[in-house]
KETOR-487869 format. One record per residue: residue in three letters; x, y, z of N, C-alpha, C in turn. Coordinates in steps of 0.2 Angstrom, whole numbers, plus 5000, padded with zeros to 4 digits. Each point is the difference from the previous one (the first is absolute). Example, Ala and Ser with C-alpha at 12.3 -4.5 7.8 and 13.67 -1.06 7.14 Angstrom:
residues 2
Ala506649725039499650065000500450065000;Ser499850054996500450065001499650055003;
***
This chain:
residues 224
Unk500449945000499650065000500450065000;Unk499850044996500550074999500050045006;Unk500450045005499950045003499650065001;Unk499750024994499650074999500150075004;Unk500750024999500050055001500050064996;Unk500150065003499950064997500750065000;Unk500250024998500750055001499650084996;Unk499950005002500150084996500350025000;Unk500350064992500450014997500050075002;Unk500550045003500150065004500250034993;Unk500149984994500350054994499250034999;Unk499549985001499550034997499550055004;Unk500450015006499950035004500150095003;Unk499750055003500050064998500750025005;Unk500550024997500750015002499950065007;Unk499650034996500050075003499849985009;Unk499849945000499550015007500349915002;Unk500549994997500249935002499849965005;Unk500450055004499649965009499249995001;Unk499750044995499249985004499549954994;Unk500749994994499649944996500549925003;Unk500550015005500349965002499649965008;Unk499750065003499649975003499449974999;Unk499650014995499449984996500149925000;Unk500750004998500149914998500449995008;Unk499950015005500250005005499449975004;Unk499450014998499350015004499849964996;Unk500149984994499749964995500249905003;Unk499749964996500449945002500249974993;Unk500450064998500449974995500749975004;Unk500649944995500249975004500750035001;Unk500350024994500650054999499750064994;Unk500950065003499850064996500749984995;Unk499750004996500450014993500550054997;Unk500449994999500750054997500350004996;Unk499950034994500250004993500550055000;Unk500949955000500650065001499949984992;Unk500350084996500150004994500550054997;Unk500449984994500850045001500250064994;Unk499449944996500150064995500349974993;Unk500449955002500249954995499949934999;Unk499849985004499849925001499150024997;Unk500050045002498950024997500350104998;Unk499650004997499850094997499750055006;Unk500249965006499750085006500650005005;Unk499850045007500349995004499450025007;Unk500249955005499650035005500350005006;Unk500049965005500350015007500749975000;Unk500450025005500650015000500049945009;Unk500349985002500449985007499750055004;Unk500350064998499650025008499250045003;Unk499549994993499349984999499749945003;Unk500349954998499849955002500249985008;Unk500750035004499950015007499350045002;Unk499950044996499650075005499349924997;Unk499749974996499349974999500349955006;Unk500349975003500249945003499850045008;Unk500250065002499750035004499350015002;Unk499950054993499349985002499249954996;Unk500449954999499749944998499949945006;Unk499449985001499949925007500149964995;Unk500050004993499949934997500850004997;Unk500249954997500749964997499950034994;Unk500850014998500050044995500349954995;Unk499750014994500049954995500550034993;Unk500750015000500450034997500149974994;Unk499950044994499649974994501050054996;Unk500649994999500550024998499949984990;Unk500050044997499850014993500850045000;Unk500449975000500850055000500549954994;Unk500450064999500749944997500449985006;Unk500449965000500449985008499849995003;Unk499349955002499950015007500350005005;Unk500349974997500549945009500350075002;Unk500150044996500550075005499550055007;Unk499449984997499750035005499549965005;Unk500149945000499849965005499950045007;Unk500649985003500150035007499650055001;Unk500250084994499650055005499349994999;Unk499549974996499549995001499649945005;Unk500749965003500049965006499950035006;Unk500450075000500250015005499450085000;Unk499550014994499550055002499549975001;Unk499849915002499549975000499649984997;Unk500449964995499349964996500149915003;Unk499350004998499949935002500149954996;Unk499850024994500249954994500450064997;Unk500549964995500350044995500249964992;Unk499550024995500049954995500350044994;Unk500349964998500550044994499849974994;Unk500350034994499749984994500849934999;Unk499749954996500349954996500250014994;Unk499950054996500450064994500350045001;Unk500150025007500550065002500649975004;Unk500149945001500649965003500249934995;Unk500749995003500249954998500349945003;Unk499750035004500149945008499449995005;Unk499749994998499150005003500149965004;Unk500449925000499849965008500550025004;Unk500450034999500650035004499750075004;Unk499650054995499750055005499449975004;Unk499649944998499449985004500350005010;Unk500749944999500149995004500150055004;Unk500350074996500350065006499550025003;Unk499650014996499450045004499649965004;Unk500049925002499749975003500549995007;Unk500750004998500450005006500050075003;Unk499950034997499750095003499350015007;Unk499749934999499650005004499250054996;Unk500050024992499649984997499549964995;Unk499549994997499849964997500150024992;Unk500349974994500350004996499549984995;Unk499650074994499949984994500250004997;Unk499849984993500150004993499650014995;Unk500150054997499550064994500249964994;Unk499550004996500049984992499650054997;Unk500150024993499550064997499649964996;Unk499650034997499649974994500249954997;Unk500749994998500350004994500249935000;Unk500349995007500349975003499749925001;Unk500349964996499649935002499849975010;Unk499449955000500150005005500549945003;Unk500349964995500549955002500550025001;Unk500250085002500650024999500250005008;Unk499449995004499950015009500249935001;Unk499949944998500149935002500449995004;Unk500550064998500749955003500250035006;Unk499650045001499950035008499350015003;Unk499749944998499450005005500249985006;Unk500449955001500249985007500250055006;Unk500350044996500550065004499750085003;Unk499450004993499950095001499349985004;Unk499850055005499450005004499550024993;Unk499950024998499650034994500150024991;Unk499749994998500050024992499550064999;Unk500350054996499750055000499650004992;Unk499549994999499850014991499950074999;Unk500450034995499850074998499349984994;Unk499550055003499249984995500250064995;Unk500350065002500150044994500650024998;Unk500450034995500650015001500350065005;Unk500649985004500050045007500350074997;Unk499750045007500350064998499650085001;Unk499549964999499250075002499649975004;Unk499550045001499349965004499449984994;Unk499450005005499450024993500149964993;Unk500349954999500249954994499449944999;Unk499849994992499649955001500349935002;Unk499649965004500349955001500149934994;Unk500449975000500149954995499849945001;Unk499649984996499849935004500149954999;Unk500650004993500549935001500549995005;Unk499850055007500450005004499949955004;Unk499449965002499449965002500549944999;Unk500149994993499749924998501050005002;Unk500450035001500650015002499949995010;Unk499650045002499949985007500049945000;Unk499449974994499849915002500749965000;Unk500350024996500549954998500649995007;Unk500250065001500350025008499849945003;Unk499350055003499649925008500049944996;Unk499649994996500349934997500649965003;Unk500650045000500549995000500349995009;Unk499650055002500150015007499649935003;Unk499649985000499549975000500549925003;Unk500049994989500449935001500650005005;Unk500450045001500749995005499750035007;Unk499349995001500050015008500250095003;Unk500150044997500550035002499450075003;Unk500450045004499450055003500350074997;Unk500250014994500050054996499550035000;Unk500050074999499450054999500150054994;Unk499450004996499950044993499750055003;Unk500250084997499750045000499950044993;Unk499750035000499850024994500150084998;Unk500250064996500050065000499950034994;Unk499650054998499650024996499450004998;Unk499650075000499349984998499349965003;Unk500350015006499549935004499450075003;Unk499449944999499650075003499349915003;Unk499650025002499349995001500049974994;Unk499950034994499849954993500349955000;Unk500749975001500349955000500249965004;Unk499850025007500449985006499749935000;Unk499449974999499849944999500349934996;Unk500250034995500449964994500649995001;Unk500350075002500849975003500049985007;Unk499650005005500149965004499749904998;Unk499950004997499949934997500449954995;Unk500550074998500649994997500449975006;Unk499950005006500549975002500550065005;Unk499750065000500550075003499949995008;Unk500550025003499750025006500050065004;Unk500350064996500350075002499950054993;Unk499250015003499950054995500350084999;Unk500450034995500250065002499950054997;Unk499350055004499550064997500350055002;Unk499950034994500150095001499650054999;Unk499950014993499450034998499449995003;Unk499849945000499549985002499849995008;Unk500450035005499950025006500050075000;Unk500850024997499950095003499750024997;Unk499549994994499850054996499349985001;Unk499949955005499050005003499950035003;Unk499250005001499850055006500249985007;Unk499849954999500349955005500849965003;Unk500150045001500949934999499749945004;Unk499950005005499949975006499549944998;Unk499550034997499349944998500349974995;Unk500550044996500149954993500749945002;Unk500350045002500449935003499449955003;Unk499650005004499749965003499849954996;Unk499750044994499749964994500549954996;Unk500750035000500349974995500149945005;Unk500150005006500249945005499449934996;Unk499650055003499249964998499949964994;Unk500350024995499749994993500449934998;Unk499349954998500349934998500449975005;Unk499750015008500549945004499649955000;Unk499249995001499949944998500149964994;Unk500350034994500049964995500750004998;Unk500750015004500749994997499949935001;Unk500549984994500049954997500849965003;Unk500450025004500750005004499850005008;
***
């Protein structure tokens, strides 16, 4: 059975007034607040820096789920270890040492994923399903918010759990881009267990109700 969690995505969030949309998911029963570092070269933007993500670690109650979209990760491991994230998932395109950083970050005393984009087969994760706490699916390609979702992202989820499935193992798939209320039903049946919304939290009337709903939607009918 899939976990069905929720992270919301602090990129799609009103900067101006950060602390009082960081509370909102504070108050909410989403499960983690989501962190999209981005460099500028690894994706076409740039957003939080090392010492952002200290001040959201502050004032954040829930675990912070650091989403590194960079070239080099491994260079910057530590400081985003040491500004509090709870997970820190790298992309599998931007290294060339991916079981060798799983294990740094997991000797760190964090939980260690790994990002694939669109593009990206999903048997490219195989070889470290045993090692990394998570697979991250990009549903659009990274790098903005507001992206329509792609939904040959899905039958790429199935194939993952699938795979998690047969070797027993307690991997967790999360998913990023374009998730809203319209889809959250489908791809939690694909097998996901960590839905991660932006748009579609900060930009309701509701954050707080609509997280609720996304928890809600299709848990009697996932299919994991």
């Amino acid at each position: 059975m899939s976990k069905n969690w929720i992270a919301p995505s602090i990129l799609s969030s009103d900067f101006s007034d950060l602390k009082s949309d960081i509370e909102i998911i504070n108050n909410s029963n989403a499960d983690l607040l989501h962190v999209d570092v981005m460099d500028g070269n690894f994706v076409p933007n740039i957003s939080f820096g090392q010492g952002i993500v200290k001040t959201m670690h502050k004032l954040s109650t829930k675990p912070l789920d650091v989403h590194l979209m960079i070239v080099n990760p491994e260079k910057y491991i530590d400081d985003f270890c040491d500004a509090g994230a709870s997970i820190i998932s790298f992309h599998l395109e931007a290294t060339n040492h991916v079981h060798r950083l799983i294990q740094y970050i997991k000797n760190k005393g964090v939980k260690a994923g790994v990002a694939i984009n669109p593009h990206t087969p999903a048997e490219m994760v195989f070889e470290v399903l045993d090692d990394a706490d998570l697979i991250l699916v990009m549903s659009v390609n990274p790098g903005f918010g507001g992206q329509k979702f792609i939904y040959n992202s899905l039958s790429k989820c199935r194939r993952i759990k699938d795979e998690i499935v047969e070797r027993n193992l307690e991997t967790m798939i999360e998913i990023d881009g374009g998730v809203g209320l319209q889809n959250a039903e489908i791809i939690k049946a694909s097998g996901v267990d960590i839905l991660v919304a932006g748009n579609a939290v900060f930009k309701s009337e509701n954050p707080i109700a609509t997280i609720s709903m996304l928890k809600e939607a299709g848990v009697g009918n996932m299919q994991f």
